[in-house]
Jmol script that loads the backbone (N, CA, C; Angstrom):
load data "model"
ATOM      1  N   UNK A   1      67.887-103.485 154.636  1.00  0.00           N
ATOM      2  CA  UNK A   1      66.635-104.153 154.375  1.00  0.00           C
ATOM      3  C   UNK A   1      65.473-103.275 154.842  1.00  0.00           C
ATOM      4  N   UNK A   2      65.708-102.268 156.299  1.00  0.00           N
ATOM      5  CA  UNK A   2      64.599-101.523 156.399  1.00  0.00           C
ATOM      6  C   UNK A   2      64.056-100.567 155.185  1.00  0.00           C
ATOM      7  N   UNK A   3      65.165 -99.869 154.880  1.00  0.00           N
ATOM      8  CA  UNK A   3      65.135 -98.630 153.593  1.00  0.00           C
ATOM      9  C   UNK A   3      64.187 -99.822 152.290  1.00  0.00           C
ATOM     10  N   UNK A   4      64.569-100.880 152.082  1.00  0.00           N
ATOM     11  CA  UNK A   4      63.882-101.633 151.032  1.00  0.00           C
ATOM     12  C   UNK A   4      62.644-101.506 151.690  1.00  0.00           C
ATOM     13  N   UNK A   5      62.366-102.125 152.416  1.00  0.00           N
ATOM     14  CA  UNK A   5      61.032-102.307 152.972  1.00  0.00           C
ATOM     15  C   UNK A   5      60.369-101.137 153.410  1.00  0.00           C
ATOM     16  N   UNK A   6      60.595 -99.884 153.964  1.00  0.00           N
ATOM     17  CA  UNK A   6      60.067 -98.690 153.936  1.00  0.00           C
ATOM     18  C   UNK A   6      59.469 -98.032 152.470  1.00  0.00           C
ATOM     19  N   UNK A   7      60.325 -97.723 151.708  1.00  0.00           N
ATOM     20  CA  UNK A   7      60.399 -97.026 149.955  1.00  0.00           C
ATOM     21  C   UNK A   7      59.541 -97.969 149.376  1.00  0.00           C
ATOM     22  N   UNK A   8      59.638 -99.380 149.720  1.00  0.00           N
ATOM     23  CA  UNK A   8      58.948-100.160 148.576  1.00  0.00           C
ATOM     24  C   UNK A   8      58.996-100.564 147.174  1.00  0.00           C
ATOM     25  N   UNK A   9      60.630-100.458 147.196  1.00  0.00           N
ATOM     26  CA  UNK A   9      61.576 -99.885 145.718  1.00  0.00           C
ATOM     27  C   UNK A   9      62.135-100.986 145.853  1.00  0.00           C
ATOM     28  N   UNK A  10      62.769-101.626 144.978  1.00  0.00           N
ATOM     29  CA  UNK A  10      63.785-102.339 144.589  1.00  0.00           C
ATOM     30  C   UNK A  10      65.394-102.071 144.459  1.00  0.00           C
ATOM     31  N   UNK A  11      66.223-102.422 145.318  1.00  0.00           N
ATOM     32  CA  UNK A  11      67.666-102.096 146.022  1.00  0.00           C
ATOM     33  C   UNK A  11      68.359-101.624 144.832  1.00  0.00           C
ATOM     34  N   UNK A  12      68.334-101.980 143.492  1.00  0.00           N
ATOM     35  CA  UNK A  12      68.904-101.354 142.387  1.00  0.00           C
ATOM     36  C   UNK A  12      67.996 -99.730 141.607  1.00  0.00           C
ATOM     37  N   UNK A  13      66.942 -99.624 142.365  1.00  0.00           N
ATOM     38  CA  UNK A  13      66.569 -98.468 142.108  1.00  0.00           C
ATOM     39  C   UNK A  13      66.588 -97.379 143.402  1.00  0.00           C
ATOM     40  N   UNK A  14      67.019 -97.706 144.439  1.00  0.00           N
ATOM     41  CA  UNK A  14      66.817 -97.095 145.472  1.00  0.00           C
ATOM     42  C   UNK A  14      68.712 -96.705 145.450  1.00  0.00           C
ATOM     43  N   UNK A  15      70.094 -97.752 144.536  1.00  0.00           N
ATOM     44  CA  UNK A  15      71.087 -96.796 144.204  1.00  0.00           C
ATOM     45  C   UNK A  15      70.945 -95.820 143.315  1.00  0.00           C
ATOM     46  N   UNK A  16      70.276 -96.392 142.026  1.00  0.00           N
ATOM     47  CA  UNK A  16      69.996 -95.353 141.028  1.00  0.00           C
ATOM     48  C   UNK A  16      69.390 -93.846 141.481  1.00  0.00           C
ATOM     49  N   UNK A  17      68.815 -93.617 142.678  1.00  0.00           N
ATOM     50  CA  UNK A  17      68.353 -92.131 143.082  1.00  0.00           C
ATOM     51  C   UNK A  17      69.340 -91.695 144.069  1.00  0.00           C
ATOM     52  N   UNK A  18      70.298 -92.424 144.584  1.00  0.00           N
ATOM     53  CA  UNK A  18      71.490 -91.485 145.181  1.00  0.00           C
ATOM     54  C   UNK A  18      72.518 -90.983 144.405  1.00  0.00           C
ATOM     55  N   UNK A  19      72.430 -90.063 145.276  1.00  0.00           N
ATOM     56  CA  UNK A  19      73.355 -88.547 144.244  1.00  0.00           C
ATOM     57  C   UNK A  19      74.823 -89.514 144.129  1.00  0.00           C
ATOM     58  N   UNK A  20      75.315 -88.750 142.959  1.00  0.00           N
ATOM     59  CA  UNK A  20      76.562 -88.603 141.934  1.00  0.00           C
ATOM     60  C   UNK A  20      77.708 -87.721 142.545  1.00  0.00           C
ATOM     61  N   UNK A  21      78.647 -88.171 142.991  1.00  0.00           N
ATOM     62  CA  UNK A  21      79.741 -87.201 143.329  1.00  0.00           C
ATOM     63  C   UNK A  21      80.960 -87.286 142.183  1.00  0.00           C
ATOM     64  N   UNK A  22      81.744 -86.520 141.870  1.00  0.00           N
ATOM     65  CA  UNK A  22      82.663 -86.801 141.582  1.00  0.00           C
ATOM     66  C   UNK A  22      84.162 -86.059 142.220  1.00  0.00           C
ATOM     67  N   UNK A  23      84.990 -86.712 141.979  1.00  0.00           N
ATOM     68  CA  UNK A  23      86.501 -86.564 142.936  1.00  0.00           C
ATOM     69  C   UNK A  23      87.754 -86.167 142.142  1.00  0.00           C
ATOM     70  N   UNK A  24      88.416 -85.470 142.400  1.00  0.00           N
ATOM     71  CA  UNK A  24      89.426 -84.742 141.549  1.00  0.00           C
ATOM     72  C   UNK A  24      90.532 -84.540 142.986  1.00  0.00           C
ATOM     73  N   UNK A  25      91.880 -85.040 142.661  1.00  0.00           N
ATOM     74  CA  UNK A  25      93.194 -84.786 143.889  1.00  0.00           C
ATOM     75  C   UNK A  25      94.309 -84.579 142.943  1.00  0.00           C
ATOM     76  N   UNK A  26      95.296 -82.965 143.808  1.00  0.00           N
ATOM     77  CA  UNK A  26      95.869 -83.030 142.709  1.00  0.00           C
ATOM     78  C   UNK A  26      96.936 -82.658 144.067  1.00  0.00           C
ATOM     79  N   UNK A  27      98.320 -82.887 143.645  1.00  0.00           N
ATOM     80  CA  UNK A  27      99.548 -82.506 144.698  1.00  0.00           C
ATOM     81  C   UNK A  27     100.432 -81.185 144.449  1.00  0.00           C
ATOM     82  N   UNK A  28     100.537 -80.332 145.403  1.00  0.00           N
ATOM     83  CA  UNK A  28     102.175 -79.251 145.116  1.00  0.00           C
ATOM     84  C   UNK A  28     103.054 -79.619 146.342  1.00  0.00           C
ATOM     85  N   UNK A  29     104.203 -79.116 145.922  1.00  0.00           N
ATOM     86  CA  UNK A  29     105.458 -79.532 146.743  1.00  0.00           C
ATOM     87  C   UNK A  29     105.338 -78.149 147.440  1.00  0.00           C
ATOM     88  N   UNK A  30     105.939 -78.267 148.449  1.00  0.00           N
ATOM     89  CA  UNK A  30     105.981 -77.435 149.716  1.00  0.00           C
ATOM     90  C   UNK A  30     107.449 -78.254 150.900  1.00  0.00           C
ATOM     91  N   UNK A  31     107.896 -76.852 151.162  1.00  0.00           N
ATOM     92  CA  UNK A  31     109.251 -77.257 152.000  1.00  0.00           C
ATOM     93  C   UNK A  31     108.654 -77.657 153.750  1.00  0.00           C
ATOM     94  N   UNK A  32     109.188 -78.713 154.334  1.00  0.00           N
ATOM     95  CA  UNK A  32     108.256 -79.230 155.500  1.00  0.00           C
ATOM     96  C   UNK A  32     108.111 -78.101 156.308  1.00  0.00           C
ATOM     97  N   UNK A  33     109.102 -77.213 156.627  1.00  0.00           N
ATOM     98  CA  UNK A  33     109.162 -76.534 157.475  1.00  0.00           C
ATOM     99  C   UNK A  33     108.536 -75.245 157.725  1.00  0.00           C
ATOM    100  N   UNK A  34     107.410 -75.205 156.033  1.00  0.00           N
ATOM    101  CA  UNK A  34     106.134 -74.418 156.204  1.00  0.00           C
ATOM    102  C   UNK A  34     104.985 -75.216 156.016  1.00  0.00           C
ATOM    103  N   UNK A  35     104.892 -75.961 156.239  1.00  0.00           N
ATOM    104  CA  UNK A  35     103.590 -76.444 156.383  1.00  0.00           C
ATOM    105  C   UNK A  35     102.562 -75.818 157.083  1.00  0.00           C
ATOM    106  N   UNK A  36     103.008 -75.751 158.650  1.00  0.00           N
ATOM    107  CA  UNK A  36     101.966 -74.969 160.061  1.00  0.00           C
ATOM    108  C   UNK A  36     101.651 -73.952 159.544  1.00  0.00           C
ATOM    109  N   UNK A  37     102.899 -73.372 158.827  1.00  0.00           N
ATOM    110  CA  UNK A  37     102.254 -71.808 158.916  1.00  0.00           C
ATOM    111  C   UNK A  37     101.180 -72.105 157.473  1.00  0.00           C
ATOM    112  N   UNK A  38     101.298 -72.544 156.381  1.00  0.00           N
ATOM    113  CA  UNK A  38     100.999 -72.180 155.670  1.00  0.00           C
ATOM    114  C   UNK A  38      99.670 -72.880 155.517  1.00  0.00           C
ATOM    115  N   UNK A  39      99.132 -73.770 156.492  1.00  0.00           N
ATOM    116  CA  UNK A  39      97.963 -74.035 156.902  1.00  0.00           C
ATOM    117  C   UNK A  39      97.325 -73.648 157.496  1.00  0.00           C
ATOM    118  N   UNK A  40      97.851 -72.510 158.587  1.00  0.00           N
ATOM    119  CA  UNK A  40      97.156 -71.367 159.123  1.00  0.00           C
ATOM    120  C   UNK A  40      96.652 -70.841 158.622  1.00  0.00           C
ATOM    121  N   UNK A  41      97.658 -70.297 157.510  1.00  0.00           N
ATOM    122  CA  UNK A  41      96.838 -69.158 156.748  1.00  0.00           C
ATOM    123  C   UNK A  41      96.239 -69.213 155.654  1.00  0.00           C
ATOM    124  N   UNK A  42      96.023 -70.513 155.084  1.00  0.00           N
ATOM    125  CA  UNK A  42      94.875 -71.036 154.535  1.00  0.00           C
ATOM    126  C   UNK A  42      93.976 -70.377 155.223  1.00  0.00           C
ATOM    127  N   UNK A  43      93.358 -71.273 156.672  1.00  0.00           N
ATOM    128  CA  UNK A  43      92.748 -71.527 157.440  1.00  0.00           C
ATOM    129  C   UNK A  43      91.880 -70.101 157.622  1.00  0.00           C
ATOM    130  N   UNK A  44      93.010 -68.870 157.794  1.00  0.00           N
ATOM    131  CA  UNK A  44      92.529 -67.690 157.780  1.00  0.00           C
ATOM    132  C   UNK A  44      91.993 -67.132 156.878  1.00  0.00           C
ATOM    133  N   UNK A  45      92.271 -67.291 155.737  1.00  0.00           N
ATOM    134  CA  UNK A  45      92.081 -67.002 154.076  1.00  0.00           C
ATOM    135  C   UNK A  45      90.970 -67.243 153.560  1.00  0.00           C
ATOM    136  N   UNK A  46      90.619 -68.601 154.367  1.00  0.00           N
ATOM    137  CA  UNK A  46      89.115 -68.674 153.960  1.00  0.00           C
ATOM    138  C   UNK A  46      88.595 -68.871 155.023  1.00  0.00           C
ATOM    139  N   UNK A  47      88.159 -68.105 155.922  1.00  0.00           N
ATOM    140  CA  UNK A  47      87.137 -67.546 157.486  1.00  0.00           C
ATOM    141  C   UNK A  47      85.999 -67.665 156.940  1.00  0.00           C
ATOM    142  N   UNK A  48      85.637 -66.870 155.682  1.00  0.00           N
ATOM    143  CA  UNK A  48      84.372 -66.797 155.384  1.00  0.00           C
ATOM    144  C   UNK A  48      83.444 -67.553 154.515  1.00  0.00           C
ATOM    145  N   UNK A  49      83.981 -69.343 154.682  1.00  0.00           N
ATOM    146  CA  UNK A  49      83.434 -70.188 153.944  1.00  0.00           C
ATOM    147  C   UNK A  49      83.133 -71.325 155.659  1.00  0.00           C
ATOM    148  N   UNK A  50      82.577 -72.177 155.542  1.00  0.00           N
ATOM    149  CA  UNK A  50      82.731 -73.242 156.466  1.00  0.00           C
ATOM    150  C   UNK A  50      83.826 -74.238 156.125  1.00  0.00           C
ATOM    151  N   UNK A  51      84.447 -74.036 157.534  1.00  0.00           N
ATOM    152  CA  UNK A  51      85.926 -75.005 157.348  1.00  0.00           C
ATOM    153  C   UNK A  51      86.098 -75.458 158.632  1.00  0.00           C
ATOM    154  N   UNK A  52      86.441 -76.696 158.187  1.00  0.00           N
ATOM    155  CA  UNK A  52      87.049 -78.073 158.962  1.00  0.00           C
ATOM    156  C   UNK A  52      88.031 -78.592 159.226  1.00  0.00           C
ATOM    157  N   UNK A  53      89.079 -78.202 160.567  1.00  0.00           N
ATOM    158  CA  UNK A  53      90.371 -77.697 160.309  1.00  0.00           C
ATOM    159  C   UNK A  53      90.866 -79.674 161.334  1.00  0.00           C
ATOM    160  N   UNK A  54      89.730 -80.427 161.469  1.00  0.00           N
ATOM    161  CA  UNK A  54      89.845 -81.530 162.139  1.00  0.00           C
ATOM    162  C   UNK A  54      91.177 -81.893 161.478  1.00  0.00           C
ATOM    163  N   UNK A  55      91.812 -82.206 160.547  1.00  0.00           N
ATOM    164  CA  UNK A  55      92.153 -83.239 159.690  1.00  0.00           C
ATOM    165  C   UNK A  55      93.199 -82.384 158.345  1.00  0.00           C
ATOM    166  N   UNK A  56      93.168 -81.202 158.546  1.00  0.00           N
ATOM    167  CA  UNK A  56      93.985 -80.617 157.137  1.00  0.00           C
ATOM    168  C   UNK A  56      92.968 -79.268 157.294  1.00  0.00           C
ATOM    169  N   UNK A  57      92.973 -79.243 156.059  1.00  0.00           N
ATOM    170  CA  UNK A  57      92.080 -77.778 155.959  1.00  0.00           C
ATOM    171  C   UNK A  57      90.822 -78.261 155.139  1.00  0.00           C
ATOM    172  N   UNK A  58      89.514 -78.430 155.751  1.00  0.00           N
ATOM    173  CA  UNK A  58      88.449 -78.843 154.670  1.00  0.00           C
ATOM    174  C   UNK A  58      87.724 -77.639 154.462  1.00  0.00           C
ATOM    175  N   UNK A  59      87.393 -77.718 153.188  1.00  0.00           N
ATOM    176  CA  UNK A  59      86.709 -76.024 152.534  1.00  0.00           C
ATOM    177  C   UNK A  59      85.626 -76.232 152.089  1.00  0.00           C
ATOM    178  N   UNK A  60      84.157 -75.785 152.499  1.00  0.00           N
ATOM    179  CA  UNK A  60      82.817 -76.118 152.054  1.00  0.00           C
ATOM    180  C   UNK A  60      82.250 -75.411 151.449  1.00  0.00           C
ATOM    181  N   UNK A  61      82.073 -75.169 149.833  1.00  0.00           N
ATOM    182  CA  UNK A  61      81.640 -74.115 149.128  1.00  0.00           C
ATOM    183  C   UNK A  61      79.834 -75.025 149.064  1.00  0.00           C
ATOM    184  N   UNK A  62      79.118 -73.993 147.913  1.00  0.00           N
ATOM    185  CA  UNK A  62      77.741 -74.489 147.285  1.00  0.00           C
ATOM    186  C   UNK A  62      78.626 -75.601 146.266  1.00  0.00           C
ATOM    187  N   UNK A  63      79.471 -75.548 145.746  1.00  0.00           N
ATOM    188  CA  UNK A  63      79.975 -76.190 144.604  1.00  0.00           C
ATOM    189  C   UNK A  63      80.410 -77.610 145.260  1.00  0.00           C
ATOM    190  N   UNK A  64      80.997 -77.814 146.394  1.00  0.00           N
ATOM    191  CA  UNK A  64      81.417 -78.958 146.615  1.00  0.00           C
ATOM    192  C   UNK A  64      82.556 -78.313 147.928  1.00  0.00           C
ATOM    193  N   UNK A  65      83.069 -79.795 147.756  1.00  0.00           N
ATOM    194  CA  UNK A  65      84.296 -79.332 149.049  1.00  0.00           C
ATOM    195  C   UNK A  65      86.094 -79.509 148.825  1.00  0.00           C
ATOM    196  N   UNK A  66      87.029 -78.936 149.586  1.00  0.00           N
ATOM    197  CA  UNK A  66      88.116 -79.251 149.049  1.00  0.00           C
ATOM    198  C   UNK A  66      88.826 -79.407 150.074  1.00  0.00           C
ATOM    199  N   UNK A  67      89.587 -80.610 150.740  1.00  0.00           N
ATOM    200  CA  UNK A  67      91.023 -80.602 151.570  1.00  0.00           C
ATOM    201  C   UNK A  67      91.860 -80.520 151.462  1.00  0.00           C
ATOM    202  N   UNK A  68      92.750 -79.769 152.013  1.00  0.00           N
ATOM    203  CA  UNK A  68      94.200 -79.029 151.887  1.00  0.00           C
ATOM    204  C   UNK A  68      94.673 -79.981 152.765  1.00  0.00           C
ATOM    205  N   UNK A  69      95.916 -81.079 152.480  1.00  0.00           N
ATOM    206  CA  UNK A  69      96.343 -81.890 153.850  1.00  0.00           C
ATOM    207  C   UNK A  69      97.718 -81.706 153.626  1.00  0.00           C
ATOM    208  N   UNK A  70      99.060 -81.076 154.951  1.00  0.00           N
ATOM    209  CA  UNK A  70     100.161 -81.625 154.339  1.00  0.00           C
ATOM    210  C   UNK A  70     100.412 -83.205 154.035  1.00  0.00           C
ATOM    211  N   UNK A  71     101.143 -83.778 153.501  1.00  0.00           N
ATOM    212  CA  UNK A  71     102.244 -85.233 153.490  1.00  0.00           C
ATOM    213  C   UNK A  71     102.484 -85.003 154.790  1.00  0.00           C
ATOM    214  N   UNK A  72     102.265 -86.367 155.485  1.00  0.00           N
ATOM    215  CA  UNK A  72     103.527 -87.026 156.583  1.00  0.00           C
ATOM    216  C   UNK A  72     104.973 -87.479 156.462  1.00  0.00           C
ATOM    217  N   UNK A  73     104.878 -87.568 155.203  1.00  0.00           N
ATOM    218  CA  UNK A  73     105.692 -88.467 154.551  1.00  0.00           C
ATOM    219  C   UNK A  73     106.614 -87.685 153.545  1.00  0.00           C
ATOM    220  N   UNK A  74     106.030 -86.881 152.932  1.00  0.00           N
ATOM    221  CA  UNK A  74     106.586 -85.918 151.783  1.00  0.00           C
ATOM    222  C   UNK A  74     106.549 -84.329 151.697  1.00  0.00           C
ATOM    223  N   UNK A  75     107.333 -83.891 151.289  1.00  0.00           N
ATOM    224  CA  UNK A  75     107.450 -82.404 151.401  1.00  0.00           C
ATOM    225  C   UNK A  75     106.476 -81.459 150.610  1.00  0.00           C
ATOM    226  N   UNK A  76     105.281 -82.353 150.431  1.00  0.00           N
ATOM    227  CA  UNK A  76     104.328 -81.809 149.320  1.00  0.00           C
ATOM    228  C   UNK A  76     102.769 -81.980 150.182  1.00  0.00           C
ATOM    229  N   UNK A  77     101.739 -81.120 149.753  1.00  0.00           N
ATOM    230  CA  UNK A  77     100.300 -80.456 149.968  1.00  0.00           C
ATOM    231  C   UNK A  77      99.482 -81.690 148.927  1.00  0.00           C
ATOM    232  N   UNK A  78      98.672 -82.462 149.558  1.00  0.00           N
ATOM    233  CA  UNK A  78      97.626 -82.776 148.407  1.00  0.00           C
ATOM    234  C   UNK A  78      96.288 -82.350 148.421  1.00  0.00           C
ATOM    235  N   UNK A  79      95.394 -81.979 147.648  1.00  0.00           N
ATOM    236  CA  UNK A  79      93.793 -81.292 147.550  1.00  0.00           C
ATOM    237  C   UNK A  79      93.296 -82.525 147.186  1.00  0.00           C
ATOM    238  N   UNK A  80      92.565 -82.659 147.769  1.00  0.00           N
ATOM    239  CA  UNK A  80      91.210 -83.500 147.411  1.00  0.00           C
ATOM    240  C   UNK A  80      89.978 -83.191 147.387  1.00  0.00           C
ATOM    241  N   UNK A  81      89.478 -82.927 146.235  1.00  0.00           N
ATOM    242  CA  UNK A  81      87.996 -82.202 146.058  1.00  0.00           C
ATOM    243  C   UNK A  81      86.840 -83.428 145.591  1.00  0.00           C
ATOM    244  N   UNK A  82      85.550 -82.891 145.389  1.00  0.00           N
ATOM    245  CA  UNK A  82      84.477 -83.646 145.404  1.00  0.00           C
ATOM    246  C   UNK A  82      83.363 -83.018 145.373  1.00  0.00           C
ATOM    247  N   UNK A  83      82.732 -82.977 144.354  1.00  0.00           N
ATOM    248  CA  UNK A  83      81.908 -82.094 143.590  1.00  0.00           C
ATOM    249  C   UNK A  83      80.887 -82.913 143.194  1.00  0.00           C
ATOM    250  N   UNK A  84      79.018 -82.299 142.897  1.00  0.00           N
ATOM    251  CA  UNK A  84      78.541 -83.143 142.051  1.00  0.00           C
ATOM    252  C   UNK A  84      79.153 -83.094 140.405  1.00  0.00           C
ATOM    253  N   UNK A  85      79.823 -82.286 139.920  1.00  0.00           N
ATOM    254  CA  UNK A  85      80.214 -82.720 138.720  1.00  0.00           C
ATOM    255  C   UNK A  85      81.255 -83.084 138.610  1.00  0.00           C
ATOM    256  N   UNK A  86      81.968 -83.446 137.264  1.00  0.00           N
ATOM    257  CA  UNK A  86      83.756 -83.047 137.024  1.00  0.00           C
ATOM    258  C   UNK A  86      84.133 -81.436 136.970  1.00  0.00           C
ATOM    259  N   UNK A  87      83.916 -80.822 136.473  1.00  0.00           N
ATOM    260  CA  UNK A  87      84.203 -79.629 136.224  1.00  0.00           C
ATOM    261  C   UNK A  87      84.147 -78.785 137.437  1.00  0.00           C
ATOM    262  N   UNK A  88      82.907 -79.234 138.147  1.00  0.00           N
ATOM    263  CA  UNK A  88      83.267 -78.280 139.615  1.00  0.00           C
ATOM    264  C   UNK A  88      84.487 -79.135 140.909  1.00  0.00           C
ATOM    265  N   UNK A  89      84.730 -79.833 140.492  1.00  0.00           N
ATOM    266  CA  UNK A  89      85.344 -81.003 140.960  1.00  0.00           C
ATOM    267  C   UNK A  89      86.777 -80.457 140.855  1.00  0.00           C
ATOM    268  N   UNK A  90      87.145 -80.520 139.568  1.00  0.00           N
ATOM    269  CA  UNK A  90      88.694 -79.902 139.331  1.00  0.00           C
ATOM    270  C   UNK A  90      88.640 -78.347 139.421  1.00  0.00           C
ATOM    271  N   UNK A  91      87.605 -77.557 139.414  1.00  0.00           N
ATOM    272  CA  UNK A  91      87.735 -76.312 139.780  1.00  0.00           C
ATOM    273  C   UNK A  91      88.302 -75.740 141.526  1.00  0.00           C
ATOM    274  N   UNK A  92      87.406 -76.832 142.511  1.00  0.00           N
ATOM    275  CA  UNK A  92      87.362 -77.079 143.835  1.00  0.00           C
ATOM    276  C   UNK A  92      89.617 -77.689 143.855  1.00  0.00           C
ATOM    277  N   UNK A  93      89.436 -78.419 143.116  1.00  0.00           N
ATOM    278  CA  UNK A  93      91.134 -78.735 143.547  1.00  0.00           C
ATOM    279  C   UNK A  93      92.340 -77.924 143.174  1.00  0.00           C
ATOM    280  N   UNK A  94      91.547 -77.389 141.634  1.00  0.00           N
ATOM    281  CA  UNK A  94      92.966 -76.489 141.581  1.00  0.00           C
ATOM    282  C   UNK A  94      92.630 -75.177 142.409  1.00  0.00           C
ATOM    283  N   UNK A  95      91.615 -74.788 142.922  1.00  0.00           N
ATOM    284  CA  UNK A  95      91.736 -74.247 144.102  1.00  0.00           C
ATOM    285  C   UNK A  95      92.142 -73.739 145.215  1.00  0.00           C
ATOM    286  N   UNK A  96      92.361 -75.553 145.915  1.00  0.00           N
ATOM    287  CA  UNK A  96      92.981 -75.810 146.569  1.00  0.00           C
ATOM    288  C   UNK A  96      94.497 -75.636 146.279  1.00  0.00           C
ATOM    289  N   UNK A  97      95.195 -76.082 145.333  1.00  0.00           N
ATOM    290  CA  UNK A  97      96.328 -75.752 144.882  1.00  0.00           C
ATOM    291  C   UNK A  97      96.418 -74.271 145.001  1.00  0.00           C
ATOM    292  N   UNK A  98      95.689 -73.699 144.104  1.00  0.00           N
ATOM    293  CA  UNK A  98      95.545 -72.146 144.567  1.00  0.00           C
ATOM    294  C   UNK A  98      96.039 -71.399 145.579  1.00  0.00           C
ATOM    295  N   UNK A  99      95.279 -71.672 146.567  1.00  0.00           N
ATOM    296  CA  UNK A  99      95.633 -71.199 148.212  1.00  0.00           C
ATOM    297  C   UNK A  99      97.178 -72.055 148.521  1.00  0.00           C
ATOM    298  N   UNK A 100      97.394 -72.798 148.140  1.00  0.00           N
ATOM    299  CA  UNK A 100      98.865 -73.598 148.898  1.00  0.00           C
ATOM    300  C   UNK A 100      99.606 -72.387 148.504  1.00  0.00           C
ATOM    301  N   UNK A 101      99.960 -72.593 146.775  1.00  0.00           N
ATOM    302  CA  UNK A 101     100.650 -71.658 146.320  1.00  0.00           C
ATOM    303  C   UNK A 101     100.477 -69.720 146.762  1.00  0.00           C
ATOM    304  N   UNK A 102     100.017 -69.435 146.876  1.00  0.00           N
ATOM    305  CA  UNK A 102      99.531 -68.269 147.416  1.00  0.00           C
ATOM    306  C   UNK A 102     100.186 -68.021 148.632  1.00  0.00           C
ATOM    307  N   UNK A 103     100.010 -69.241 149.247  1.00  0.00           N
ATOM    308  CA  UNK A 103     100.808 -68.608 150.305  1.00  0.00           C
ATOM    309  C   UNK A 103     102.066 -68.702 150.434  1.00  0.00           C
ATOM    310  N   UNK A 104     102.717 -69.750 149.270  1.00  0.00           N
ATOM    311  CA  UNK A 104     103.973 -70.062 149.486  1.00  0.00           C
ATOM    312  C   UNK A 104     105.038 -68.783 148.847  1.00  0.00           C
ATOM    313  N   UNK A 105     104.097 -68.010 148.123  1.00  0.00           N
ATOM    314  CA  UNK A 105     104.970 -66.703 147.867  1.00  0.00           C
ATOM    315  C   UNK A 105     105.171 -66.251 148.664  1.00  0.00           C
ATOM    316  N   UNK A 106     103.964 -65.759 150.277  1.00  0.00           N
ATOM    317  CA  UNK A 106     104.203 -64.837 150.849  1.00  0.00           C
ATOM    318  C   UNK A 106     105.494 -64.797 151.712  1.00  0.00           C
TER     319      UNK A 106
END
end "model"
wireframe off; spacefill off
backbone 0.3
color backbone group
């Protein structure tokens, strides 16, 4: 009610000017017993972006952001990205897929 009463806008125009995200999650399988490592070296892989290692691996480009998390539960990596568009959205996740796989060759 303050934000209404500050702006002087009406609550259906004061959603209409907050930004648009959109969300793209996609999964690869991974054997449990690389997970650590292979979240390390994510972790290392991309030094030179801002990353958020609280919680999985979070990756902060200009484009948007992407988390690398293992399963607790399953022997598989899921990305979850979030972009203002679609397109940078699924670019940010298969990405993320990207780096899983990458390392799972090494």
């Amino acid at each position: 009610m303050e934000i209404i009463s500050k702006e002087k806008k009406p609550l259906s125009i004061l959603i209409e000017e907050l930004p648009s995200y959109q969300s793209q999650k996609r999964k690869v399988e991974c054997p449990d017993n690389r997970k650590e490592e292979i979240m390390e070296k994510i972790a290392e892989a991309t030094c030179e972006f801002e990353v958020d290692t609280k919680d999985g691996v979070k990756i902060f480009t200009e484009e948007g952001w992407v988390i690398i998390r293992p399963s607790g539960t399953e022997p598989i990596f899921r990305c979850f990205a979030e972009a203002k568009n679609e397109e940078d959205a699924k670019k940010m996740a298969e990405w993320g897929i990207s780096l899983v796989l990458e390392q799972l060759k090494s």
